[in-house]
N, C-alpha and C positions, 0 to 999 in steps of 0.2 A: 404869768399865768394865774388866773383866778382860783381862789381855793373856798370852797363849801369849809368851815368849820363848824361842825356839832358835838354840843352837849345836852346830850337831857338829861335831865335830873328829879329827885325828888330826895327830900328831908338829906340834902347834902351841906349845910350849911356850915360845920366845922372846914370842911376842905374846898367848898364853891370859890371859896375868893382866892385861893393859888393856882387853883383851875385859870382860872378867869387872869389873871394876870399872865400867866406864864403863856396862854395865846398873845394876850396882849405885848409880847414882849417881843414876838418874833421877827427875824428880820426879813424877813419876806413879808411883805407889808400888805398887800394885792389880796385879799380875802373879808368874805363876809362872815359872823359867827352868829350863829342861830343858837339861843338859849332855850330850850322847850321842856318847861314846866310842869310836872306831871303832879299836879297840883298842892304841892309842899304845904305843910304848916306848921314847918319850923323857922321859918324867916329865911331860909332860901331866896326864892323869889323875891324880898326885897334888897339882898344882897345883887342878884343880878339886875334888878331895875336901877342901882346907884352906879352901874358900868354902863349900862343902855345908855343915861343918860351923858353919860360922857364921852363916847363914841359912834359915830350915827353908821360904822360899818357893824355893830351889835344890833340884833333885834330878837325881842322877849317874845315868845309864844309858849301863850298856855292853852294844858288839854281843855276842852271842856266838860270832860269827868278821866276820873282814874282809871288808868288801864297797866296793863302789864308791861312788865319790862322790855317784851321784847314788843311787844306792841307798841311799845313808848318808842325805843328806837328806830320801829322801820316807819312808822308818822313822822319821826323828826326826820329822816331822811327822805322822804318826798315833797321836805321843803326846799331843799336844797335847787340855790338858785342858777336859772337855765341860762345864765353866761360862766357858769365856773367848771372849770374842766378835771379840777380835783376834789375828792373828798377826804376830809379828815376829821373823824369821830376821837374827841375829848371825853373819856370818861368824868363825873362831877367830881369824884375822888384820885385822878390823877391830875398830872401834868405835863408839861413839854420843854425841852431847853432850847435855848432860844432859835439856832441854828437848823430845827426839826423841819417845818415845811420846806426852809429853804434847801436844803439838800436833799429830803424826799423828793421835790420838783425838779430838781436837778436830774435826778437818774432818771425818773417817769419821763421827762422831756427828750432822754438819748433813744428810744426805741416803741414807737406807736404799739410793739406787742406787749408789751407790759401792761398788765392791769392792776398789779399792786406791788407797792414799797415797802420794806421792813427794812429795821436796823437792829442794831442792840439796844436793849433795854435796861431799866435799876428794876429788879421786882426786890423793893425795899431799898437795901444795901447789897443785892447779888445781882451781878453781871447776869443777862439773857439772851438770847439768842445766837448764838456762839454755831459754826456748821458749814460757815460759807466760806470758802478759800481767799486772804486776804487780795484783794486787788480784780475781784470778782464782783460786778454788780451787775448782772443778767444771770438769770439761770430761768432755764427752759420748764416752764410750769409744772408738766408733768413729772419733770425730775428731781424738783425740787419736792415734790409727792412723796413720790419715791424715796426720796433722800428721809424724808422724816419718817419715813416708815421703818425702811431697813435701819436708819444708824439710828435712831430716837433722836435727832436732834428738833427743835421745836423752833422753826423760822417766821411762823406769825404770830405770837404773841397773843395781845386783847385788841378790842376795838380801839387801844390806847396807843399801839404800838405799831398802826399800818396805813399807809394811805391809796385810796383807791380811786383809778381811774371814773370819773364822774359818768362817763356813757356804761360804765359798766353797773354801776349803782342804780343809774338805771331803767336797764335793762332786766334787773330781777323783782320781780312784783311779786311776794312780798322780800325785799333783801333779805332778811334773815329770815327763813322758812322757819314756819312752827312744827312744835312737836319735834324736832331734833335735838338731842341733849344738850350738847354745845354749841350753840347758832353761829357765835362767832367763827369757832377752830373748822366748822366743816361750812360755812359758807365761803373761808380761805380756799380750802379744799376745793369747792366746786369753783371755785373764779381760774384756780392754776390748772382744772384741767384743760380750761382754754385760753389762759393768757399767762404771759412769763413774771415771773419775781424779778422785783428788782430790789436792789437791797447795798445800804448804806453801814459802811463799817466807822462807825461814829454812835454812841450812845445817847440817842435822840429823846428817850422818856423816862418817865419814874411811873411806878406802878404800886402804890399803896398797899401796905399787908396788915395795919394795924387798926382796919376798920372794922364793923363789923355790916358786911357786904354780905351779897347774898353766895359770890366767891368763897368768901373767908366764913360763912357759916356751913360750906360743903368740906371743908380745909377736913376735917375731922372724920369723915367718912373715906378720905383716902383715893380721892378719884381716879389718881393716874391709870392705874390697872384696867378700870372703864372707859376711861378715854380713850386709850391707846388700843385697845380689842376695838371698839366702836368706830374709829379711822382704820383699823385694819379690814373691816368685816366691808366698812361700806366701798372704800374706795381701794384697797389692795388688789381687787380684781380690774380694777383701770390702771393700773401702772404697773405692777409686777408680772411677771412671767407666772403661767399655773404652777409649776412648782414651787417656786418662789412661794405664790400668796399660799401652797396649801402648807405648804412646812412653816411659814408665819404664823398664819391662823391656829395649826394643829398647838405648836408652842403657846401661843400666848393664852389658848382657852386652858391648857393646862395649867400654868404659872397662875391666873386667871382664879381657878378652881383653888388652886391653893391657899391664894390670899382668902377669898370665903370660908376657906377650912379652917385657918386660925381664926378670922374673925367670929368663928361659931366658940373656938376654946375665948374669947374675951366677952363672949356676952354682950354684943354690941347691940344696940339700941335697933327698937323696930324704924325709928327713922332711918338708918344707915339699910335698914334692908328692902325698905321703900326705894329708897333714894336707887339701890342698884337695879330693883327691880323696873323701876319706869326707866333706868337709862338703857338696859338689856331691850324692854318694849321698842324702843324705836329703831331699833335693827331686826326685830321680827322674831327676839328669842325671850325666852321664858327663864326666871330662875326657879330650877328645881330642886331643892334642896335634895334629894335623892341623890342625886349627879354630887352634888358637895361632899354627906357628908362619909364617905370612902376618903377626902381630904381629912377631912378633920381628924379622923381617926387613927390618920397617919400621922398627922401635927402632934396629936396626942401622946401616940408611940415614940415619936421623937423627944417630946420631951419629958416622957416617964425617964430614957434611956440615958439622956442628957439635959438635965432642966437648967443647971447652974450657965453651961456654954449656948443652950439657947435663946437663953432670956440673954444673955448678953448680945448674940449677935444680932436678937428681933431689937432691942433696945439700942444698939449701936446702927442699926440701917435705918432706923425713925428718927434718932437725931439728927445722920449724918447726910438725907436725902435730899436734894436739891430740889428748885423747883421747877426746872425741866427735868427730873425725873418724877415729880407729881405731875409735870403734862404731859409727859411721853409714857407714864406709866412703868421707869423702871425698876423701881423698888421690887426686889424678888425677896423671897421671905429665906432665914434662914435654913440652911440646908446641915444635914452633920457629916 
């Protein structure tokens, strides 16, 4: 079966050529690879024309001006060519082991309800994706919803780490909808409310943490807590039970308020309260600091009463957080 591979890119140049190789390496051989250019001027784009030129299933497409990221992505996705029946987005800063399309095609192929593949992944040197019952490779869209809601397990990854059935890609114009915080994590979302996960217990990608991405420039603003309120808010009412979603939501907005409570005792940076404030915006809510700061003041009380044991526990749950609990948002603050 034919595979769409996409990368777009721009000013990727320290890591474009392991990119590029590690498709080139796979053993499913049967796929085109679209390179799209968002118009580089760090010698990028000449690193990808010395691959063009040596394999005639490579072809170079450039913007012809600079557009946004996600703008960059959903263009390079409607290049994708009309005999291939998968698609798999390569971030410029990851890569792939070599056995990844072949076994993502493999499950996609056992059941036409499937619309996307996930496996495990390296985000760095840690193990991801972790959730799925070994010897399990179908689960039913919506449960799998479900599943990362209630437990926080996090089963799609990045655009690095999933592959999607090609009618389904599409069929969404634009794939990744604007103005959603995380295009990638809730366009997963809107695919499993109508098509099932399929999912590969084999560790198919590596996922880069030492760049400076525009990921790894949110690192420090602590997203999990927004993410995971933001997947609960929008989609908890499609898959949970009303009780269910309201005792989730009532929880998380609290836990939620919390984390802005301390973050008011550290004096965090007005980007960090941009950053929450336009991710709150696309679920339709507001930050008010009104509503916060009754946290803070409790954060406070907490650690007039106990400083020495809370700075330890706040400074033992920041090192020791993982990064599906920065995308599930588990990190809870400590408590005395």
């Amino acid at each position: 079966m034919r595979v769409s591979v996409v990368t777009p890119f721009y000013n990727t140049a320290p890591f474009l050529a392991q990119c590029v190789e590690s498709v080139l390496a796979q053993t499913h051989r049967n796929f085109e690879y679209l390179l799209v250019n968002n118009r580089s001027t760090d010698g990028s784009r000449e690193i990808a024309q010395r691959y063009v030129a040596k394999d005639p299933r490579l072809r170079l497409i450039d913007n012809e001006a600079f557009v946004g990221q996600v703008e960059n992505y959903n263009g390079a996705l409607e290049r994708i060519g009309a005999d291939c029946k998968y698609v798999k987005i390569v971030q410029a800063d990851d890569a792939l082991f070599p056995e990844c399309l072949e076994r993502m095609v493999d499950v996609a192929e056992r059941d036409p309800r499937i619309g996307l593949v996930s496996s495990y992944w390296l985000w760095g040197d840690k193990l991801m994706g972790e959730g799925i019952p070994f010897g399990t490779w179908r689960v039913q869209g919506t449960e799998a919803c479900r599943r990362m809601l209630v437990t926080k397990c996090f089963l799609v990854g990045s655009p690095s780490t999933v592959l999607y059935r090609a009618d389904v890609v599409r069929a969404r114009k634009p794939f990744y909808a604007l103005g959603h915080h995380h295009e990638d994590t809730e366009a997963a979302y809107e695919i499993l409310l109508e098509h099932d996960l399929g999912f590969v217990h084999q560790v198919l990608s590596f996922l880069r943490v030492d760049n400076p991405s525009i990921t790894g420039s949110t690192r420090s603003f602590n997203p999990g807590h927004l993410d995971y309120l933001i997947a609960v808010e929008r989609y908890g009412p499609e898959v949970l039970s009303g009780p269910e979603y309201e005792a989730l939501s009532s929880r998380e907005w609290t836990s939620y308020k919390m984390f802005l409570g301390s973050s008011c005792l550290r004096r965090r940076s007005s980007a960090f309260w941009d950053y929450h404030r336009k991710g709150l915006a696309t679920i339709g809510c507001e930050l008010r600091m009104r509503e916060v700061l009754p946290y803070a003041a409790a954060a406070a009380a907490r650690l007039a009463l106990n400083p020495w044991s809370t700075l330890q526990r706040l400074a033992s749950a920041l090192r020791g957080r993982s990064p599906d609990a920065v995308s599930a948002g588990e990190l809870k603050l400590p408590m005395p």
